[in-house]
PyMOL Python script that loads the backbone (N, CA, C, O; Angstrom):
from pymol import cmd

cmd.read_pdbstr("""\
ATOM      1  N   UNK A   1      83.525 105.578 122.234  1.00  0.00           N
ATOM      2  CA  UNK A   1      84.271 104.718 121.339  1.00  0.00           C
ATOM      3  C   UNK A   1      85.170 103.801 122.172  1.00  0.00           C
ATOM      4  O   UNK A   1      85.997 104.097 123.034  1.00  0.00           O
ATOM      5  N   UNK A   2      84.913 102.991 121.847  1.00  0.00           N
ATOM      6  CA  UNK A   2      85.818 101.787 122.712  1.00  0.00           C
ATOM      7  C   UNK A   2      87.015 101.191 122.091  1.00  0.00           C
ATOM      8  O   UNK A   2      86.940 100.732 120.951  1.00  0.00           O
ATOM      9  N   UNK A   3      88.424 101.160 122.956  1.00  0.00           N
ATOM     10  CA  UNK A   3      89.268 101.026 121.885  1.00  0.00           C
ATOM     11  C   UNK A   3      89.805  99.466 122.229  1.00  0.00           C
ATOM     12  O   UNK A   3      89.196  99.128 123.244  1.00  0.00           O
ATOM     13  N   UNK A   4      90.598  98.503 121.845  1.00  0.00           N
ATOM     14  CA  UNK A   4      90.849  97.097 121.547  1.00  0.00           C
ATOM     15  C   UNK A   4      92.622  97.576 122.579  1.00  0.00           C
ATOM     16  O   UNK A   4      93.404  98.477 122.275  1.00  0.00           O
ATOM     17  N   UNK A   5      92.707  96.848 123.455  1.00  0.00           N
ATOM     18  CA  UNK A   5      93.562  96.938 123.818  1.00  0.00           C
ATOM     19  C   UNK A   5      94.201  95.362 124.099  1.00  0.00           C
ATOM     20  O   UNK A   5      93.557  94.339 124.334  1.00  0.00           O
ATOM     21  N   UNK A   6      95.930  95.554 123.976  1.00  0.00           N
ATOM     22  CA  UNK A   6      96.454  93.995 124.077  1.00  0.00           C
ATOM     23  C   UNK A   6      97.548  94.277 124.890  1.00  0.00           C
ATOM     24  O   UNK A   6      98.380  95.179 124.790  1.00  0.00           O
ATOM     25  N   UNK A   7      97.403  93.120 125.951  1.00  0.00           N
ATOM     26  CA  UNK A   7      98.689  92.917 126.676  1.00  0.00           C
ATOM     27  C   UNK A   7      99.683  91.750 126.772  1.00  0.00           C
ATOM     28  O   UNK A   7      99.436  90.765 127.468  1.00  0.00           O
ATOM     29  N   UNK A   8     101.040  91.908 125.915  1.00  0.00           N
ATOM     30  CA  UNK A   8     101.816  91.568 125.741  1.00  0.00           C
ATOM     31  C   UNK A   8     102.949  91.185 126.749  1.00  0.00           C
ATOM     32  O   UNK A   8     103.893  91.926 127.022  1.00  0.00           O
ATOM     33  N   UNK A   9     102.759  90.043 127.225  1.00  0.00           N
ATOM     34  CA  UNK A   9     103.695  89.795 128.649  1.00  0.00           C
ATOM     35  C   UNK A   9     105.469  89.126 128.094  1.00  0.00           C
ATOM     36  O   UNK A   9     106.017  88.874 127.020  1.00  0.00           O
ATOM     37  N   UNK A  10     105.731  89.083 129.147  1.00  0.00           N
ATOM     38  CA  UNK A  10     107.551  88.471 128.954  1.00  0.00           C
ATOM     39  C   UNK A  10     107.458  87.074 129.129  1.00  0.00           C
ATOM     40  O   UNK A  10     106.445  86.387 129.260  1.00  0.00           O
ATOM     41  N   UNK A  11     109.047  86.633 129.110  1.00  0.00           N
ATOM     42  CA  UNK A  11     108.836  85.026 128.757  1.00  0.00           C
ATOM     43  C   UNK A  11     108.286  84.191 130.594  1.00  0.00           C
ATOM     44  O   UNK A  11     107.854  83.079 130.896  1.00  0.00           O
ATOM     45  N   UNK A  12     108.587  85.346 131.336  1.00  0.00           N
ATOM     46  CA  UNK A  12     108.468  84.939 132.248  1.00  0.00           C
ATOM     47  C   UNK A  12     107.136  85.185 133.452  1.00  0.00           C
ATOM     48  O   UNK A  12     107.110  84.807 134.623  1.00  0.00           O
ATOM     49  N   UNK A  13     106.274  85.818 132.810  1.00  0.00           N
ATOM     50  CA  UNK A  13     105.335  86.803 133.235  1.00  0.00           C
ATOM     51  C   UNK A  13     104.241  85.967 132.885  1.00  0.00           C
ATOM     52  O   UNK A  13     104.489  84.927 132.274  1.00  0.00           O
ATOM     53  N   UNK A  14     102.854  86.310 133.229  1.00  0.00           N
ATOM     54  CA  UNK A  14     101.782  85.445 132.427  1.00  0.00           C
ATOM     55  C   UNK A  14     100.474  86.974 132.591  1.00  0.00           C
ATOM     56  O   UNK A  14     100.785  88.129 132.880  1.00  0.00           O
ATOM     57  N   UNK A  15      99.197  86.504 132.328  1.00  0.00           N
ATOM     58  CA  UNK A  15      97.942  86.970 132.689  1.00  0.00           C
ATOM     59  C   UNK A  15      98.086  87.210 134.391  1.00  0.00           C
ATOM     60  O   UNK A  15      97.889  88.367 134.765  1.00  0.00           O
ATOM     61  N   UNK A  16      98.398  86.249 135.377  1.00  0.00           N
ATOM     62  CA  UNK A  16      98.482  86.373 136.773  1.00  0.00           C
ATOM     63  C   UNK A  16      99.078  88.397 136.895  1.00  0.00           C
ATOM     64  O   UNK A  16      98.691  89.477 137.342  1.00  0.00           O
ATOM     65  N   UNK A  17      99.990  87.897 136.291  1.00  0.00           N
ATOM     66  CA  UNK A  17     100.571  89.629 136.787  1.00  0.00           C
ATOM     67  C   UNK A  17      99.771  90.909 136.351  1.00  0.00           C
ATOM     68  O   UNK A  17      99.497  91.834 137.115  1.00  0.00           O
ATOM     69  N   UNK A  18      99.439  90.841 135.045  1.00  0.00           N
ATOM     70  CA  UNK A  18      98.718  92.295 134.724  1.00  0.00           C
ATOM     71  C   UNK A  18      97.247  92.066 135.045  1.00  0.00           C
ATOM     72  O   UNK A  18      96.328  92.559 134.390  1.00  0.00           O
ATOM     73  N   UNK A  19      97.094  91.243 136.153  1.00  0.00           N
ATOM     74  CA  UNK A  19      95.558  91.096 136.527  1.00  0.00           C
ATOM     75  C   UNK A  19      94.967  92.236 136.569  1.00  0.00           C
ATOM     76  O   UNK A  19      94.269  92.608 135.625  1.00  0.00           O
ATOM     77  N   UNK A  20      95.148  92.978 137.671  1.00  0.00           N
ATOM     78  CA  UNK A  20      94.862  94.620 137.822  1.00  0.00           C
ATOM     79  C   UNK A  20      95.173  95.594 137.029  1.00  0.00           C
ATOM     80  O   UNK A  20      94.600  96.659 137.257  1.00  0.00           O
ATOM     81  N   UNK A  21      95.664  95.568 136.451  1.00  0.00           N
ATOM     82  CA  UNK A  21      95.792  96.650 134.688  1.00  0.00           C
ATOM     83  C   UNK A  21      94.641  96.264 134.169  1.00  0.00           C
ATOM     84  O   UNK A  21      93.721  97.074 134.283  1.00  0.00           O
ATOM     85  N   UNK A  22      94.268  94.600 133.275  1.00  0.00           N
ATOM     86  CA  UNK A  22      93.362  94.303 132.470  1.00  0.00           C
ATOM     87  C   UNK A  22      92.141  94.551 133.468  1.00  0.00           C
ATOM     88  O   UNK A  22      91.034  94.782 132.979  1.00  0.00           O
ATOM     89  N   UNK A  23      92.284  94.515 134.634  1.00  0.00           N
ATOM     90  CA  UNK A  23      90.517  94.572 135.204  1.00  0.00           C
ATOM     91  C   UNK A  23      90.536  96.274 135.750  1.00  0.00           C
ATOM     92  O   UNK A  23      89.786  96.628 136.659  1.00  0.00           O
ATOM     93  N   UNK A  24      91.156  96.906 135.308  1.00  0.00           N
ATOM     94  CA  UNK A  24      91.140  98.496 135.013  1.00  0.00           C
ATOM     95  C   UNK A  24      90.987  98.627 133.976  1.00  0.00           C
ATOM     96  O   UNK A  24      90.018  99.303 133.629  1.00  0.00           O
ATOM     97  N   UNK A  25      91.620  98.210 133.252  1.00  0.00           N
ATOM     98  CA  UNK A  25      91.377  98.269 131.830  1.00  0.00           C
ATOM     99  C   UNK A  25      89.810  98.287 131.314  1.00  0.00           C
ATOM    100  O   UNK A  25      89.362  99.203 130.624  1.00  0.00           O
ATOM    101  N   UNK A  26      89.023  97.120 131.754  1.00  0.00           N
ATOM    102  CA  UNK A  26      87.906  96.560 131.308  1.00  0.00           C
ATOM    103  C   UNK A  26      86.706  97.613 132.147  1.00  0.00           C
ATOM    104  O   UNK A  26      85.505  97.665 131.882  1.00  0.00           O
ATOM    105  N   UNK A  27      87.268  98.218 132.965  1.00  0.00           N
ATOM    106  CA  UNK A  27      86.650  98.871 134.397  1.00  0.00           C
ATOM    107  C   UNK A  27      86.207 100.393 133.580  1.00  0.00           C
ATOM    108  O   UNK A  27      85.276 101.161 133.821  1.00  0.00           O
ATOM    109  N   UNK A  28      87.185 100.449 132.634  1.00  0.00           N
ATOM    110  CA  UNK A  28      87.352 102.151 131.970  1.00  0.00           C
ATOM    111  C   UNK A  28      86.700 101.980 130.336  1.00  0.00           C
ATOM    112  O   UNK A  28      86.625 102.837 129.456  1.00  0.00           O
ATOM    113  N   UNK A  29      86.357 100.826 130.319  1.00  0.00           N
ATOM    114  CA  UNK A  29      85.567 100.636 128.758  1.00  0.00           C
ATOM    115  C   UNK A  29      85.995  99.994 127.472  1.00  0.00           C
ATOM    116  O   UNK A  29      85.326  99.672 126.491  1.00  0.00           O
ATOM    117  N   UNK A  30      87.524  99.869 127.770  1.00  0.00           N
ATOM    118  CA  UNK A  30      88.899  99.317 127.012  1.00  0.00           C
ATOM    119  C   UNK A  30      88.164  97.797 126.808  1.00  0.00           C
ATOM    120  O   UNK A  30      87.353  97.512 127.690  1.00  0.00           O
ATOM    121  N   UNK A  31      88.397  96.661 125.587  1.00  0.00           N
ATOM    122  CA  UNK A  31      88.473  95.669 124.961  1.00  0.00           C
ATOM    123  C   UNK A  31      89.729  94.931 124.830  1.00  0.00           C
ATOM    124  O   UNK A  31      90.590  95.199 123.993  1.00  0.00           O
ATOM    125  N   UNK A  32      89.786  94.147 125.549  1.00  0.00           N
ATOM    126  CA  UNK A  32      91.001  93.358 125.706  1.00  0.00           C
ATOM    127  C   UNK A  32      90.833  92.302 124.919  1.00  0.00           C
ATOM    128  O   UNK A  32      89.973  91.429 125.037  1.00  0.00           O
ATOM    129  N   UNK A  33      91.964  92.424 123.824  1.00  0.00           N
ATOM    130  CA  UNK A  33      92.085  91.349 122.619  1.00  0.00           C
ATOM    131  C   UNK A  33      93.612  90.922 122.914  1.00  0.00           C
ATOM    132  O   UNK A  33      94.568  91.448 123.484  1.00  0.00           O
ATOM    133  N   UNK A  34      93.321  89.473 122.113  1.00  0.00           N
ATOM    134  CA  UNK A  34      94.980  89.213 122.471  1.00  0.00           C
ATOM    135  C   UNK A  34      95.762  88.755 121.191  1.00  0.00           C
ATOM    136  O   UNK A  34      96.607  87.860 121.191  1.00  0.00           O
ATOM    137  N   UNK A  35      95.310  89.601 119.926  1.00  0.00           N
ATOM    138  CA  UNK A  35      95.627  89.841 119.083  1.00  0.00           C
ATOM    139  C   UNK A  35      96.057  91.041 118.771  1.00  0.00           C
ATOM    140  O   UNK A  35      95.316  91.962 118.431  1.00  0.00           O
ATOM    141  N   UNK A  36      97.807  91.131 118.909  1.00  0.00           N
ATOM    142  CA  UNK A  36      98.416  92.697 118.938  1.00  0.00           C
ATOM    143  C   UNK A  36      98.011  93.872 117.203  1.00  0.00           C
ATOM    144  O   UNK A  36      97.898  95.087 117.042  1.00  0.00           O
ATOM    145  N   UNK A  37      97.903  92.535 116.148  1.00  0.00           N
ATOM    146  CA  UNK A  37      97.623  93.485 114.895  1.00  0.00           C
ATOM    147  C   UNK A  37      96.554  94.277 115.279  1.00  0.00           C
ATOM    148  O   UNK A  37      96.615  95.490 115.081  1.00  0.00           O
ATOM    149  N   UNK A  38      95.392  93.675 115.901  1.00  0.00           N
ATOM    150  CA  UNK A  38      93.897  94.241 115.627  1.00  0.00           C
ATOM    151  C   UNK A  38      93.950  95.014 116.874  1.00  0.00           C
ATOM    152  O   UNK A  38      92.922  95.674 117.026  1.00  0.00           O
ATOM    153  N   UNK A  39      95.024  95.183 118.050  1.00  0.00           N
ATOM    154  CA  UNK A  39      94.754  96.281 119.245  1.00  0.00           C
ATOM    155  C   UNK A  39      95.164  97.827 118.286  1.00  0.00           C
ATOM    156  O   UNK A  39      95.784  98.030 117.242  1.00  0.00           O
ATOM    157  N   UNK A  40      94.430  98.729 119.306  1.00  0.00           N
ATOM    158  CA  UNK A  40      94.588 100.053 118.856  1.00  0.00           C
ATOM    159  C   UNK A  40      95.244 100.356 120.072  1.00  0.00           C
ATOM    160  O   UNK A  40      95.411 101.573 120.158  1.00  0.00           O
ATOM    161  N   UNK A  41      95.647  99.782 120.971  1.00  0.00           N
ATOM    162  CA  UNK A  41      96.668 100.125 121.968  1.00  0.00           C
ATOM    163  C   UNK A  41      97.433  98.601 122.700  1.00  0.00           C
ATOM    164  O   UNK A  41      96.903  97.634 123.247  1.00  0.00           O
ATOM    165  N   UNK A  42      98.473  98.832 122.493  1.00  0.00           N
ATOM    166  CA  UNK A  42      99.795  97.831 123.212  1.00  0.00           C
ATOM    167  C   UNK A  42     100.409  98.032 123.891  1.00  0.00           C
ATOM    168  O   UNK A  42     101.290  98.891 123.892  1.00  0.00           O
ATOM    169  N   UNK A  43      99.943  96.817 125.185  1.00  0.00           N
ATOM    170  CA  UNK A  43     101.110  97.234 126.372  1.00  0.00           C
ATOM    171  C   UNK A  43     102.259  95.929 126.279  1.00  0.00           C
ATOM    172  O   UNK A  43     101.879  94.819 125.907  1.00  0.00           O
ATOM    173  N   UNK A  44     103.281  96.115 126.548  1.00  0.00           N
ATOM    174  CA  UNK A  44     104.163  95.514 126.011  1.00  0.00           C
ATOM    175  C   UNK A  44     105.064  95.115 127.259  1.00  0.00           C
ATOM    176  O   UNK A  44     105.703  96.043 127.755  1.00  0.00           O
ATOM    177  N   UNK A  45     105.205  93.783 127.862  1.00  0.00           N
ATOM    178  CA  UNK A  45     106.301  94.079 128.840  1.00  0.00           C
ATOM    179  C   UNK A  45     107.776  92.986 128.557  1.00  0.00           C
ATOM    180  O   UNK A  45     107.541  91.971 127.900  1.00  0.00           O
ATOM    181  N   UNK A  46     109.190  93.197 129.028  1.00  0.00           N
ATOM    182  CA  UNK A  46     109.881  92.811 128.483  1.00  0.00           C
ATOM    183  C   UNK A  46     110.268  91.908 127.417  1.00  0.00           C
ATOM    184  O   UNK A  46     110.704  92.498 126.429  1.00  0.00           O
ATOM    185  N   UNK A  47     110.237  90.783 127.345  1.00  0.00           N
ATOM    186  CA  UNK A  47     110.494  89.904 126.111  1.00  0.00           C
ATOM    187  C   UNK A  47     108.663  90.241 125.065  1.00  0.00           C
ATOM    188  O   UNK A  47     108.597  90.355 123.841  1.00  0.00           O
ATOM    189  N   UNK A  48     107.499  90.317 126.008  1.00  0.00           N
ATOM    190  CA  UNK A  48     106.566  90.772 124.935  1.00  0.00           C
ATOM    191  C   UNK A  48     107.017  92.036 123.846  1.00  0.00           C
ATOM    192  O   UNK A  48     106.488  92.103 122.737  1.00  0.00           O
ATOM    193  N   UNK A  49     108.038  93.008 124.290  1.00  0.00           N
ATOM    194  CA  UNK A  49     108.464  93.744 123.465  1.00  0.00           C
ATOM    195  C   UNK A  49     108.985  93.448 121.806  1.00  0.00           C
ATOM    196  O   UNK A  49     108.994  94.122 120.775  1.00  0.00           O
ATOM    197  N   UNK A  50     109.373  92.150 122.157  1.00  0.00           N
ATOM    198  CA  UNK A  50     110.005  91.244 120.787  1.00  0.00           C
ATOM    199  C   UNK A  50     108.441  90.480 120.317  1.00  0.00           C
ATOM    200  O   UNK A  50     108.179  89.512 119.603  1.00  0.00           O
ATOM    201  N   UNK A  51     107.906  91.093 120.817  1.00  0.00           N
ATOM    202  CA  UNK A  51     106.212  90.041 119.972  1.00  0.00           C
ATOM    203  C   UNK A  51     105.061  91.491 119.271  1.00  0.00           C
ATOM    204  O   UNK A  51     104.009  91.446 118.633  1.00  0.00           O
ATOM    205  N   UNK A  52     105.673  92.331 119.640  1.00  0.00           N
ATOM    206  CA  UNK A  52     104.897  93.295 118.633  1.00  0.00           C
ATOM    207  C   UNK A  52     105.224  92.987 117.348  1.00  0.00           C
ATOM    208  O   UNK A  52     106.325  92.627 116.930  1.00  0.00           O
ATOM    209  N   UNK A  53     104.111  93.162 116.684  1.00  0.00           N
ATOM    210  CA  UNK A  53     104.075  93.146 114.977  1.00  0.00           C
ATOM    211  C   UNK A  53     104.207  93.989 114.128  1.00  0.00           C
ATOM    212  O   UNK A  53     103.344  94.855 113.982  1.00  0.00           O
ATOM    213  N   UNK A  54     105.222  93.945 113.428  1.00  0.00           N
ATOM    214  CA  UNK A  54     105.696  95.116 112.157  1.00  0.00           C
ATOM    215  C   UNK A  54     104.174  95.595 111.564  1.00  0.00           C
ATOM    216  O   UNK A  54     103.777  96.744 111.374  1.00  0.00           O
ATOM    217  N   UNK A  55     103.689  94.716 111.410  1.00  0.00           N
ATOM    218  CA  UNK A  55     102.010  95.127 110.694  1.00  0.00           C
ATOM    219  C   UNK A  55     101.108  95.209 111.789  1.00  0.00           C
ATOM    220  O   UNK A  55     100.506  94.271 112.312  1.00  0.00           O
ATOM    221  N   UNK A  56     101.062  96.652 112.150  1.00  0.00           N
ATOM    222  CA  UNK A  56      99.996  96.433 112.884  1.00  0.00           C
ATOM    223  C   UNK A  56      99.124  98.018 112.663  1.00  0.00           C
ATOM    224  O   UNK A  56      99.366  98.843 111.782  1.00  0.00           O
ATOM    225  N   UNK A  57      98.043  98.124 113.774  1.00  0.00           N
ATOM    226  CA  UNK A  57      97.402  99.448 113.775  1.00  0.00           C
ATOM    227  C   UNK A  57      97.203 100.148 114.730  1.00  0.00           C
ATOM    228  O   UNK A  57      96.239 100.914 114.700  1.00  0.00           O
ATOM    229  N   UNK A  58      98.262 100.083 116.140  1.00  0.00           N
ATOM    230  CA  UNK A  58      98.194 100.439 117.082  1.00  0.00           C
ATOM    231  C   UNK A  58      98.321 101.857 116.854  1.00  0.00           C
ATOM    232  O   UNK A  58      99.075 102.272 115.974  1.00  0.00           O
ATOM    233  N   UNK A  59      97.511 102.783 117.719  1.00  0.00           N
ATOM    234  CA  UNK A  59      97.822 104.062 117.936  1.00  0.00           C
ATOM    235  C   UNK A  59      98.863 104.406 118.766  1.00  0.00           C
ATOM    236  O   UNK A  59      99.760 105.206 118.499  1.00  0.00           O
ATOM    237  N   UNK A  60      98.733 103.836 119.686  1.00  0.00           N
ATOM    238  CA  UNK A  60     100.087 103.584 120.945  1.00  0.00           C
ATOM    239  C   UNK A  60     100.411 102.906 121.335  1.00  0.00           C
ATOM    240  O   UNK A  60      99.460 102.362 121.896  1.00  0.00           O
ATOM    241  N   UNK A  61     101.780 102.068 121.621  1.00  0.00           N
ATOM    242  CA  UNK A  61     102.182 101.069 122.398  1.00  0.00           C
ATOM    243  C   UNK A  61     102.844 101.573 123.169  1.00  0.00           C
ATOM    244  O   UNK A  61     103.553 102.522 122.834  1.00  0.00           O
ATOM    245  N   UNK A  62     102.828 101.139 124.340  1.00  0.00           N
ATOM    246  CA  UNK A  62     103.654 101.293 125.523  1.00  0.00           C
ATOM    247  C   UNK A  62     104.876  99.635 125.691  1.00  0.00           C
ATOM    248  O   UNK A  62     104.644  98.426 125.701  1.00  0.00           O
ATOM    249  N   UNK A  63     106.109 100.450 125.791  1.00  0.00           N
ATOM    250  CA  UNK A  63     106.974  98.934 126.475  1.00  0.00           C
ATOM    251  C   UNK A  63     107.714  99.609 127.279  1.00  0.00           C
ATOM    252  O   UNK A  63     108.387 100.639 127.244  1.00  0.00           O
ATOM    253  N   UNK A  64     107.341  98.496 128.291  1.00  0.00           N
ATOM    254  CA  UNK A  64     107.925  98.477 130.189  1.00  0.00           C
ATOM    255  C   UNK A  64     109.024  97.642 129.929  1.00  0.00           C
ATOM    256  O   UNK A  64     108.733  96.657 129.251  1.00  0.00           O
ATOM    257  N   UNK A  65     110.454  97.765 130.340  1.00  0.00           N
ATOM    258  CA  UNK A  65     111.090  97.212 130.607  1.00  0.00           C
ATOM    259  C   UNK A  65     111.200  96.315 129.004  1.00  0.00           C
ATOM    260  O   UNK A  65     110.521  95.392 128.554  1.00  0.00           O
ATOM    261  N   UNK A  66     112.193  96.959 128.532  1.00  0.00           N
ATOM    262  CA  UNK A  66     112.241  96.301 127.089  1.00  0.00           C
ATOM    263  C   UNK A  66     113.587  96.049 126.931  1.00  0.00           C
ATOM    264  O   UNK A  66     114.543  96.816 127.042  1.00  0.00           O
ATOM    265  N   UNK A  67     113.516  94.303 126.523  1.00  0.00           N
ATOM    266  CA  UNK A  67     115.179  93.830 126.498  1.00  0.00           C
ATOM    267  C   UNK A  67     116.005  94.291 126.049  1.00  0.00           C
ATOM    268  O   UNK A  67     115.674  95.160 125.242  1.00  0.00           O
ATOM    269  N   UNK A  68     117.448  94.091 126.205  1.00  0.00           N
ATOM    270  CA  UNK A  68     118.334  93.881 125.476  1.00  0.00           C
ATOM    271  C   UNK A  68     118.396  93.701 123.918  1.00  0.00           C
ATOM    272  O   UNK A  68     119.474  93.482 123.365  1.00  0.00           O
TER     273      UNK A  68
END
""", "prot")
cmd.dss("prot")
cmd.show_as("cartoon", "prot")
cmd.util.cbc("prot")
cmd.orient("prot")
């Protein structure tokens, strides 16, 4: 079963940084969407912490370094 995973960066962060997460990610069978409702897992890093969605269906989110 393959699960939909989304990574949620900060205001200052982009795709460049979680290069090696998402190409582990993709390496282990994981679906990288960049639509947080429809992930069944969220990684979340600082200001992305403020972009998770009240409506969503994540089984787990993870947040690294979550603002103020």
């Amino acid at each position: 079963m393959s699960h939909n995973v989304c990574v949620l960066y900060g205001l200052n962060e982009g795709p460049g940084m979680g290069r090696k997460l998402v190409t582990s990610l993709k390496q282990a069978g994981f679906t990288i969407t960049k639509n947080p409702s429809a992930a069944d897992i969220v990684f979340a890093h600082s200001g992305g912490c403020l972009l998770i969605p009240v409506d969503n269906r994540a089984q787990l989110i993870m947040q690294v370094g979550t603002p103020y």
